[in-house]
C-alpha positions in Angstrom: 7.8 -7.6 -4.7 5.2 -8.2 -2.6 2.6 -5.3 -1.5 4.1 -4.2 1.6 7.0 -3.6 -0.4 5.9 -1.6 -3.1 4.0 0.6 -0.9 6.8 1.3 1.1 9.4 1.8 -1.5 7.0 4.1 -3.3 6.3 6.3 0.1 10.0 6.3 0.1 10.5 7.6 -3.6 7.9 10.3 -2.8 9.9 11.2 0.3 6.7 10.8 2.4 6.6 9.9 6.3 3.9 7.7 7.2 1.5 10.3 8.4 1.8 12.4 4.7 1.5 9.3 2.5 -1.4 7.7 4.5 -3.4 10.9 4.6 -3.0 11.1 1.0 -4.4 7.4 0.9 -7.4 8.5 3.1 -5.8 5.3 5.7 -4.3 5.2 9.5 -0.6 5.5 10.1 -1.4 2.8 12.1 -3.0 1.0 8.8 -0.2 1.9 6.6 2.6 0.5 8.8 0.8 -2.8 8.8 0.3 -2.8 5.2 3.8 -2.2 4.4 5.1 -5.1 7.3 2.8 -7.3 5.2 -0.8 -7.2 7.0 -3.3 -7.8 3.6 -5.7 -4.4 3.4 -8.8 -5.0 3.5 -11.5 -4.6 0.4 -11.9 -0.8 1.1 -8.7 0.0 2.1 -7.6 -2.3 -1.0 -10.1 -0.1 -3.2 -8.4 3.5 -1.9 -4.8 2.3 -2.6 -6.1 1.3 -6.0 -7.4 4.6 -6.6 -4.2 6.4 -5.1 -1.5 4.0 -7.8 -4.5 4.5 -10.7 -4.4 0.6 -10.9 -7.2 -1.9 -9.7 -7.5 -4.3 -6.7 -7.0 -7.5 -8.8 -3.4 -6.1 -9.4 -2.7 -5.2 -6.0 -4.2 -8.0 -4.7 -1.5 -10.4 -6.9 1.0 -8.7 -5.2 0.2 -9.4 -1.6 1.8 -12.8 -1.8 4.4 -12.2 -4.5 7.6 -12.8 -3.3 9.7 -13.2 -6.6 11.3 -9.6 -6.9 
């Protein structure tokens, strides 16, 4: 599952639009919707959504390219 993915299908989960999940993040709409159509975060927005899944940036990082789920 790569990133994108997970971010999405956990926004989804959570019943969240867009909007609610990326102010939760502290990120833009705009930011989140590249993210999930597989744009790679940059360091600090890679640090928030670290923070937001309790997990660090190594882990999410792995995951940007993973296409094996």
């Amino acid at each position: 599952m790569t990133l994108g993915e997970y971010v999405r299908n956990t926004r989804k989960d959570l019943a969240l639009t867009q909007v609610e999940f990326a102010s939760k993040v502290k990120i833009t709409p705009v930011r989140l919707s590249q993210i999930e159509n597989g744009a790679m975060p940059g360091a600090k927005v890679l640090r928030l959504l670290a923070k937001y899944f309790k997990t660090d940036t190594a882990t999410l990082r792995a995951m940007v390219n993973d296409k094996s789920l």
